[in-house]
N, C-alpha and C positions, 0 to 999 in steps of 0.2 A: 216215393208214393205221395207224398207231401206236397209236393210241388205239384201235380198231376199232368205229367207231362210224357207217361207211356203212350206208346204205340201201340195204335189195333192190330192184331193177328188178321192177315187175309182172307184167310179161308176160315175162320172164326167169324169173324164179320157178314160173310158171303151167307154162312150157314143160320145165322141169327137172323138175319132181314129176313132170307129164305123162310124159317121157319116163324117171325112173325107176318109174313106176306100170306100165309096159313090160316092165321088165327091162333096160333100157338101162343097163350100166354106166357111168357118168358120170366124166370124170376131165378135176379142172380144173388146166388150164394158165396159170399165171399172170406177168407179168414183177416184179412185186414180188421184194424181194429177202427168202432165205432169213431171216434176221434177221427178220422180220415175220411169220413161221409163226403163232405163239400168237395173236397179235391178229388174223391173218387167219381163223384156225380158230374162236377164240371170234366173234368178227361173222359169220362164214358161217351157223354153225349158230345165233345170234342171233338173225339176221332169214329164217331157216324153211330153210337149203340143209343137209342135213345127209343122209347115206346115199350119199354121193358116194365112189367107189371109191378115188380118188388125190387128191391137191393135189401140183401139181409148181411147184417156186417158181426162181428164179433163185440159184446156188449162186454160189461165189467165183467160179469160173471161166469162167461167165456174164456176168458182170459188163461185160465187155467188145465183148461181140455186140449189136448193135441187135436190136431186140425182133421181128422180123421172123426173122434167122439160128435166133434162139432156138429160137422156139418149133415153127418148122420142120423144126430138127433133133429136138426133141423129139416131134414127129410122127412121125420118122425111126425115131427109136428103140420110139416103141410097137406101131410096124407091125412093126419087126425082132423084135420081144416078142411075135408072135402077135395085137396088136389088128387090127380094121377099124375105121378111120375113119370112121362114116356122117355125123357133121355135127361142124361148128365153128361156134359162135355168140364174137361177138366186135364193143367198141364201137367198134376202130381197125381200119384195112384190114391195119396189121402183123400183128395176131391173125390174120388169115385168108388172107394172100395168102401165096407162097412154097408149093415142092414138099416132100414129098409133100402133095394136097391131099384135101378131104372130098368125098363124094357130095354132099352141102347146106353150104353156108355161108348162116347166117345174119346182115348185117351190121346194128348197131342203131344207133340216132343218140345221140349222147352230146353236150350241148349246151354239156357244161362244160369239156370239153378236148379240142386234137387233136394227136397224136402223130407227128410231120413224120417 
């Protein structure tokens, strides 16, 4: 993660331009920690994800919530900020499961890791 040298998902990709081609404001929620901003942000925009409204990363105080509490509360918080939530795409059930939740969840198969 460090190095920032992942590869975009295809049909991950396809689906994000898609739906910024929309107007869909895009804002990725990540469990990476804060400390990996730069090389998260240079690899995003690297392998083609770039015009995305937020990147919300795990801050100190994060640190300590399973990626599930996380990112839920931070659902929490962009609903209180005036968002709507129409979809979450995500490779772990953590990404998606937990209230408040999306109109669509998209869940994708990731063959290289699972997140107990």
């Amino acid at each position: 993660m460090s190095q920032g040298k992942a590869q975009a998902v295809e049909h991950s990709l396809r689906l994000f331009n898609e739906l910024k081609g929309l107007g869909v404001q895009i804002i990725l929620v990540s469990s990476r920690r804060e400390c990996l901003r730069s090389a998260t942000i240079d690899n995003l925009v690297d392998v083609g994800y770039h015009g995305w409204t937020s990147l919300i990363l795990r801050g100190a105080d994060d640190e300590h919530k399973n990626i599930q509490k996380f990112k839920a509360e931070v659902r929490k918080k962009l609903i209180n900020s005036g968002y709507r939530i129409w979809g979450i795409l995500g490779d772990e059930w953590s990404s998606i499961e937990g209230l408040p939740s999306a109109k669509r969840t998209f869940k994708l198969p990731n063959p290289l890791y699972y997140v107990a």
